[in-house]
C-alpha positions in Angstrom: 67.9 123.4 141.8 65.6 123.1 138.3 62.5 126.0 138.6 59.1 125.0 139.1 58.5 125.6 135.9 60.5 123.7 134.3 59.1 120.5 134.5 55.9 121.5 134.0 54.0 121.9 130.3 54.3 126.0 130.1 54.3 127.4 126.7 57.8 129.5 125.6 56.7 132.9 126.1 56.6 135.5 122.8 59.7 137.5 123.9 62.0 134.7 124.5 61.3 133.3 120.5 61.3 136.7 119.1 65.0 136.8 120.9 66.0 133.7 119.2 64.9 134.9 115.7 66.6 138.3 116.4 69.8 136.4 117.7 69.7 133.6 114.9 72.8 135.1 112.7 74.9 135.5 115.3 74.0 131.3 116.6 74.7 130.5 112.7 77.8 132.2 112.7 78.7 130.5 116.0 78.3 126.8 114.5 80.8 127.7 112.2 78.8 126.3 109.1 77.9 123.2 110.4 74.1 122.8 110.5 74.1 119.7 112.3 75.9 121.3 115.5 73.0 124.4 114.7 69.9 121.9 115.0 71.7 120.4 118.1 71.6 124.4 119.3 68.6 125.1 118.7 66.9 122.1 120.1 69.1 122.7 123.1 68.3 125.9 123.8 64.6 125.4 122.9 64.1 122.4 125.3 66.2 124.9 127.8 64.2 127.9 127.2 63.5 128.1 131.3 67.3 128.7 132.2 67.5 131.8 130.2 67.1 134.4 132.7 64.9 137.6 131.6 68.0 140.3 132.7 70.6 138.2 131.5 72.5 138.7 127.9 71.1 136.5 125.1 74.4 136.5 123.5 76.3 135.1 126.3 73.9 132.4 126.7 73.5 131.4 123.4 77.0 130.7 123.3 76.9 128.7 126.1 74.5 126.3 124.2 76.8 126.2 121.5 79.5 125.3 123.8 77.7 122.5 125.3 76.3 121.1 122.0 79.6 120.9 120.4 81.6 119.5 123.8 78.2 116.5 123.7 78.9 116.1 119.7 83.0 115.5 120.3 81.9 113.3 123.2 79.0 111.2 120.9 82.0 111.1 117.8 84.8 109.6 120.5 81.7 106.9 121.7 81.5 106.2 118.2 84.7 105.2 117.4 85.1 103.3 120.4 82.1 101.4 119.6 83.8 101.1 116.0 87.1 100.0 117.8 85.1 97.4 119.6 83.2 96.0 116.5 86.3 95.7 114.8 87.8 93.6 117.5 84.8 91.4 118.1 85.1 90.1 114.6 88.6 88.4 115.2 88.4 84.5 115.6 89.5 83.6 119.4 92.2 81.3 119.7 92.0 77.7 120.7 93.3 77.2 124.2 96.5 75.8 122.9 97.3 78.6 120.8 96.0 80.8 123.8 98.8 79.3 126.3 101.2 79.7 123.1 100.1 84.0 122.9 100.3 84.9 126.5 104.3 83.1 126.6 105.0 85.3 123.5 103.3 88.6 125.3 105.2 87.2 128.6 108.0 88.4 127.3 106.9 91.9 126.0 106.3 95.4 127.9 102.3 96.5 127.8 103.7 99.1 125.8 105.0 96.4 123.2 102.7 94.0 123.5 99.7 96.4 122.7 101.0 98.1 119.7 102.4 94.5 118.4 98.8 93.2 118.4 97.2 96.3 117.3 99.4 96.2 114.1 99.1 91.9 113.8 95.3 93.3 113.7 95.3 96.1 110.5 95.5 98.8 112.8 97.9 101.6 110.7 100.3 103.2 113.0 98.5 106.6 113.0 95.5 104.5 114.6 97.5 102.9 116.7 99.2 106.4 118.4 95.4 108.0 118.7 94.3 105.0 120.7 97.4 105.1 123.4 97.9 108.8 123.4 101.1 108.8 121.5 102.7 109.4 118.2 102.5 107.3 114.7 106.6 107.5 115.2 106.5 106.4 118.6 104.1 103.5 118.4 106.1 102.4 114.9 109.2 102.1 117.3 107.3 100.2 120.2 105.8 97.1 117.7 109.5 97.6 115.9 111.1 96.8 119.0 108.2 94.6 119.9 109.8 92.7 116.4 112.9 92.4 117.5 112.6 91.0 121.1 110.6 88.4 119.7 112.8 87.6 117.1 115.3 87.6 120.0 113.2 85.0 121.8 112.8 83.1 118.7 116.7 82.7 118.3 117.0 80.9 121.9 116.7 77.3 122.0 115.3 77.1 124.9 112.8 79.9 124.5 111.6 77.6 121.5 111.6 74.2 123.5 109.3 75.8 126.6 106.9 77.6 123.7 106.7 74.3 121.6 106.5 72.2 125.0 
């Protein structure tokens, strides 16, 4: 339940900023050189000042806030790059429908697994990229569009694999 006063336009009192100035080395120390996760801090624990309570330790709070500014900056960085992922994938050309109906017979005849690293690398994706986005290894997800490759070019080689794709 948020305190009365929360929400309400009360000045910080004195002690509570004289406790942050004492307690600023050891918040700089915390952020581990990087100033960006510091301003994110000490925003934080300014627009949080209310939560502090008076008999608690400063030190234990404090780090706290550092822990939940740098658990929201991992969480902005992954919504980055998944925006970044979907950028990049927005700016293929879609296929007509005839090339369409010719993709999903190829991807028919792949696992997920395949199918997914296959496309990712047909894309530009590296193999390290490729790994990060399905959980795996650059090794692993080399060998699933390798054998992706291969069961292709095993489908390729049967005649009438080639008449019902060319049908």
């Amino acid at each position: 339940m948020t305190p009365a006063h929360a929400n309400d336009n009360t000045p910080r009192p004195a002690w509570f900023d004289q406790l942050l100035l004492k307690y600023d080395p050891f918040i700089r120390k915390k952020c581990t050189g990087d100033e960006d996760l510091y301003q994110d801090v000490r925003l934080r624990m300014l627009e949080r000042w209310h939560q502090f309570r008076k008999d608690g330790s400063f030190v234990a709070w404090a780090g706290y806030m550092v822990r939940g500014a740098r658990g929201e900056s991992a969480r902005r960085s992954v919504r980055r790059s998944a925006k970044a992922h979907l950028q990049r994938v927005d700016t293929c050309v879609q296929p007509s429908q005839e090339h369409y109906t010719d993709i999903n017979l190829v991807l028919e005849s792949l696992t997920t697994v395949e199918s997914v690293s296959l496309r990712c690398s047909a894309m530009g994706y590296e193999y390290h990229e490729i790994g990060k986005m399905r959980g795996v290894s650059k090794q692993a997800a080399a060998q699933a569009a390798k054998l992706g490759r291969a069961r292709l070019a095993a489908n390729d080689n049967r005649p009438a694999e080639k008449q019902r794709l060319r049908a």
